[in-house]
C-alpha positions in Angstrom: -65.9 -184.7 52.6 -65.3 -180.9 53.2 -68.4 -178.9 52.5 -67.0 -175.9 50.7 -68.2 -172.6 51.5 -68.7 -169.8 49.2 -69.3 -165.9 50.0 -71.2 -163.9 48.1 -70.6 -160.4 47.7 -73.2 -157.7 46.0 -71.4 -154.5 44.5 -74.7 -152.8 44.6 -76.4 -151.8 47.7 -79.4 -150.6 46.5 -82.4 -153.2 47.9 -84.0 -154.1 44.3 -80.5 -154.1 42.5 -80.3 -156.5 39.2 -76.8 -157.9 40.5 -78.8 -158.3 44.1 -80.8 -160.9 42.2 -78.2 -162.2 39.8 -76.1 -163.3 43.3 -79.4 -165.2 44.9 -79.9 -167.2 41.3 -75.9 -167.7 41.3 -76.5 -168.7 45.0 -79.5 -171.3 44.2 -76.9 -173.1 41.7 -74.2 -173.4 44.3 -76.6 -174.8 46.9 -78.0 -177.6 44.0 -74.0 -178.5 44.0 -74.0 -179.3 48.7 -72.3 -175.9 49.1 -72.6 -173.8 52.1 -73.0 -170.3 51.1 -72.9 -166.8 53.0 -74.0 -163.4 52.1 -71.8 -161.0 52.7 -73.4 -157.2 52.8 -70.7 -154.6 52.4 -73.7 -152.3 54.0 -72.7 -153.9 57.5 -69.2 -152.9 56.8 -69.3 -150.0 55.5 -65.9 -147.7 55.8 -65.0 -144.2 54.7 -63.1 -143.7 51.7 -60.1 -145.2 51.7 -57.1 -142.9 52.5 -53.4 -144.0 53.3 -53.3 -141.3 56.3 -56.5 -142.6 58.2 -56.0 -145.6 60.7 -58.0 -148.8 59.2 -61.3 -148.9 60.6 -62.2 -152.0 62.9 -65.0 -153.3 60.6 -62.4 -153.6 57.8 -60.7 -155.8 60.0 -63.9 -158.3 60.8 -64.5 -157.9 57.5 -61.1 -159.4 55.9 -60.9 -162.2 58.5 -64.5 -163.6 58.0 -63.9 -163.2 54.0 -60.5 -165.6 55.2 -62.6 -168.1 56.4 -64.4 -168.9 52.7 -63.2 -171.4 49.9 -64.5 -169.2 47.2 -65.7 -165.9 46.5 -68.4 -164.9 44.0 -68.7 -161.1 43.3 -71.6 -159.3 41.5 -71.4 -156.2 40.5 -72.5 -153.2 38.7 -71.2 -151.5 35.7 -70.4 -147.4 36.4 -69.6 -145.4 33.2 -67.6 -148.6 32.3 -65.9 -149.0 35.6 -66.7 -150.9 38.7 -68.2 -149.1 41.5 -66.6 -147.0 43.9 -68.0 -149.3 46.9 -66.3 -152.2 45.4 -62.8 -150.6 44.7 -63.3 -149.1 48.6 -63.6 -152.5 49.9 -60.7 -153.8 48.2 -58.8 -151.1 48.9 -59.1 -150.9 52.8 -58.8 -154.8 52.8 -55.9 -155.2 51.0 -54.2 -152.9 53.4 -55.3 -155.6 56.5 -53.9 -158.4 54.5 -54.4 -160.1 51.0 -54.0 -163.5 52.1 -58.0 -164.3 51.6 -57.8 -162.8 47.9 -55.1 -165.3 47.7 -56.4 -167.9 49.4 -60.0 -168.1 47.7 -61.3 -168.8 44.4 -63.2 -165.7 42.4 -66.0 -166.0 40.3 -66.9 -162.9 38.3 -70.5 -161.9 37.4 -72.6 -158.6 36.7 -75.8 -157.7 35.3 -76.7 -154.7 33.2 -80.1 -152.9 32.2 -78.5 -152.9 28.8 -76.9 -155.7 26.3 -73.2 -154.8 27.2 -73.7 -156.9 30.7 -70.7 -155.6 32.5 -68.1 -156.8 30.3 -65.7 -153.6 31.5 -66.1 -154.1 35.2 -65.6 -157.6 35.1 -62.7 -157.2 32.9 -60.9 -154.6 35.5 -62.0 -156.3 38.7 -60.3 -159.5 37.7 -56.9 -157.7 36.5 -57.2 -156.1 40.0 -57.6 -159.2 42.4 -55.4 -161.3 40.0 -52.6 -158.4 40.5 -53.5 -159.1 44.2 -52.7 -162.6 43.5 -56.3 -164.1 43.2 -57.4 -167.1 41.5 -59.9 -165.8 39.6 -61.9 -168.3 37.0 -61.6 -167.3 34.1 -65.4 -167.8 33.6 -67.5 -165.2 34.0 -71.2 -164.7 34.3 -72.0 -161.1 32.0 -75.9 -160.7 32.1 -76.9 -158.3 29.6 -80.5 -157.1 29.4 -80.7 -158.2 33.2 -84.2 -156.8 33.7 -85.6 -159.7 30.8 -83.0 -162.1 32.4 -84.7 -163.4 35.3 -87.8 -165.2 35.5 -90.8 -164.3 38.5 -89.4 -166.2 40.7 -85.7 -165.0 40.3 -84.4 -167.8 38.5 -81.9 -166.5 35.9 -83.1 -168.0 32.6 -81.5 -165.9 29.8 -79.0 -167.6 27.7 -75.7 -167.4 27.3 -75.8 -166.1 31.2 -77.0 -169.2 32.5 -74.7 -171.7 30.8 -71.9 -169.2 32.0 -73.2 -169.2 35.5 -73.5 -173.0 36.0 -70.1 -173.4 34.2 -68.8 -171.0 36.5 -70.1 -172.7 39.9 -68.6 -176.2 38.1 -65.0 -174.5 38.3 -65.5 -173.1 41.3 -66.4 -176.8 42.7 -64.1 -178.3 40.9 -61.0 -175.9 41.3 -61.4 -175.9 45.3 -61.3 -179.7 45.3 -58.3 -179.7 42.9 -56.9 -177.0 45.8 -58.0 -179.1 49.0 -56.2 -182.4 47.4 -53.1 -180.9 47.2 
């Protein structure tokens, strides 16, 4: 049996971030399920803004052809005046230009936490119209944690309702959807 391996991917680099903690209790419920998952810290790549006249930094490439080598892709993220953050839309950007085949490839889980009760429902909303325009498989459930800041218990376990439901339904479709994939 193939251990599946999952990336995770922070939209927020700040070191005490809500998502930052959202992705390590998302992370907890895809190790429970035998997966092998992988942090992947956009701070290690980090790239100027993207610009069609510059050539495509190095790191950019590294970066698309480890993001090649996972199953599934889980992205938290913050909520900016309703959009997703410039980081995020930067990455994307200067990856897609390397190739798309890992956005194609992959399977995308969604999720974001909030301060307030809205939990991201914009970002999420745009991020999947962007890497299903890419031609991603993105689930269609997501994990919007509103109120993220009550969410989480001491210990970093997300315990809020409906978030948790939608997180461990989430990590089911991933499993299931990437065994569906490798069968065929």
């Amino acid at each position: 049996m193939h251990t599946l391996k999952i990336a995770f991917i922070c939209a927020s680099l700040r070191k005490d971030s809500i998502n930052r903690k959202l992705e390590n209790s998302i992370i907890r419920l895809f190790e429970e399920k035998g997966a092998k998952t992988q942090i992947i810290n956009l701070d290690k790549f980090q790239m100027p803004i993207f610009h069609g006249d510059l050539k495509t930094p190095g790191n950019v490439k590294i970066l698309t052809t480890l993001l090649e080598t996972f199953d599934g892709i889980v992205i938290t993220t913050p909520e900016y005046n309703g959009c997703l953050p410039p980081l995020l839309k930067n990455m994307i950007d200067w990856t897609s230009t390397e190739s798309t085949d890992y956005i194609k490839n992959a399977i995308w889980g969604i999720a974001s936490a909030t301060p307030g009760p809205m939990s991201g429902i914009m970002c999420m909303r745009q991020l999947s119209f962007i890497l299903s325009r890419l031609g991603g498989n993105v689930l269609s459930q997501q994990v919007g944690c509103g109120n993220a800041s009550s969410s989480l218990d001491c210990d970093g376990n997300l315990i809020a309702q409906p978030a948790l439901s939608f997180a461990k339904k989430m990590c089911e479709m991933m499993i299931s959807r990437i065994n569906q994939k490798k069968m065929i």
